[in-house]
C-alpha positions, -999 to 999 in steps of 0.1 A, spaced: -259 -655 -543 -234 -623 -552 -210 -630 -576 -176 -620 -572 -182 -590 -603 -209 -576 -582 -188 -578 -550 -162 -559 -566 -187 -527 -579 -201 -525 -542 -166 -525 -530 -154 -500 -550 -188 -480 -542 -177 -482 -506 -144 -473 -511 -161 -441 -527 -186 -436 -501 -169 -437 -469 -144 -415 -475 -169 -387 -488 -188 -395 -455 -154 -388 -437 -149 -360 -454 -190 -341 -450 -189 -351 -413 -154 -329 -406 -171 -304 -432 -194 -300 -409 -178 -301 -380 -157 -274 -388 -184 -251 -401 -200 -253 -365 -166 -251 -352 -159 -216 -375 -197 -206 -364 -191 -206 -325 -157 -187 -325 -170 -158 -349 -200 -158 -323 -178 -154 -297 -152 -133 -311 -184 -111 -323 -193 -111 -287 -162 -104 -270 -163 -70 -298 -196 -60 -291 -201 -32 -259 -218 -45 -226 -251 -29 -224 -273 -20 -198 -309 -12 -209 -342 -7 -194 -363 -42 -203 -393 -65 -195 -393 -101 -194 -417 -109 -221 -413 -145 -224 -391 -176 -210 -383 -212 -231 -366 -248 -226 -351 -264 -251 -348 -301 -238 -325 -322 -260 -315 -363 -255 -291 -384 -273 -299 -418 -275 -273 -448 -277 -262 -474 -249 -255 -439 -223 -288 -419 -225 -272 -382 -222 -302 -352 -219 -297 -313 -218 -319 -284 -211 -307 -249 -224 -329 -215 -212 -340 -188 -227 -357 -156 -218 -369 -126 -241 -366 -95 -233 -382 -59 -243 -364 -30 -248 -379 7 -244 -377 9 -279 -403 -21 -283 -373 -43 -298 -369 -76 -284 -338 -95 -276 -337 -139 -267 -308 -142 -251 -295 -180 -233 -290 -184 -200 -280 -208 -173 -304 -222 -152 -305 -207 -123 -305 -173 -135 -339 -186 -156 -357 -199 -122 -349 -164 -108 -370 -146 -136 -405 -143 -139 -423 -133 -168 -435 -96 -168 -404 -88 -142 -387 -51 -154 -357 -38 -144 -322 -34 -163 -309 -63 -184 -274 -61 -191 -260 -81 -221 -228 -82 -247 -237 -95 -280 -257 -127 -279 -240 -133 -242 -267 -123 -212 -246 -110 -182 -281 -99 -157 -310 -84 -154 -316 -67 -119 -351 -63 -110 -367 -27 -101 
């Protein structure tokens, strides 16, 4: 059986504990917060670019969160070649993903991280 002294040091270990919890979780949260407007503020500076490319490869990334409401996403990504042999993964929605096929070239325009098109020659 606990006795009442060893109650009160696990209490008091709690009282320590949650609030550092608290405190990494919004630590965290803000750094992704911070993370995702310099990306898009990084973006938004950056020119809009239209280059000659190659699709060179395509990717899912399938994610699910558990819990009582099962909640699943799929992001898209394609790779892209430059002329200059450089290549470029940039996200995309998914229906702009089911309309390229790997090996396709044309001109892929792009800002940043943010993929705008790719029109097919």
């Amino acid at each position: 059986m606990m006795g009442m002294e060893s109650f009160d040091r696990m209490f008091h270990l709690m009282s320590f504990i949650v609030p550092v919890m608290f405190l990494l979780f919004i630590g965290v949260f803000a750094a992704i917060l911070i993370q995702g407007i310099g990306q898009w503020n990084k973006n938004n500076n950056s020119p809009v670019l239209t280059v000659d490319a190659s699709v060179v490869s395509k990717r899912t990334n399938f994610s699910r969160s558990g819990g009582e409401h099962h909640h699943s996403s799929t992001r898209y990504y394609a790779t892209f070649q430059v002329e200059s042999g450089s290549r470029i993964e940039l996200p995309l929605s998914g229906p702009e993903y089911g309309l390229l096929v790997e090996g396709d070239t044309g001109k892929l325009t792009f800002q940043g991280t943010r993929y705008l098109g790719f029109a097919r020659q």
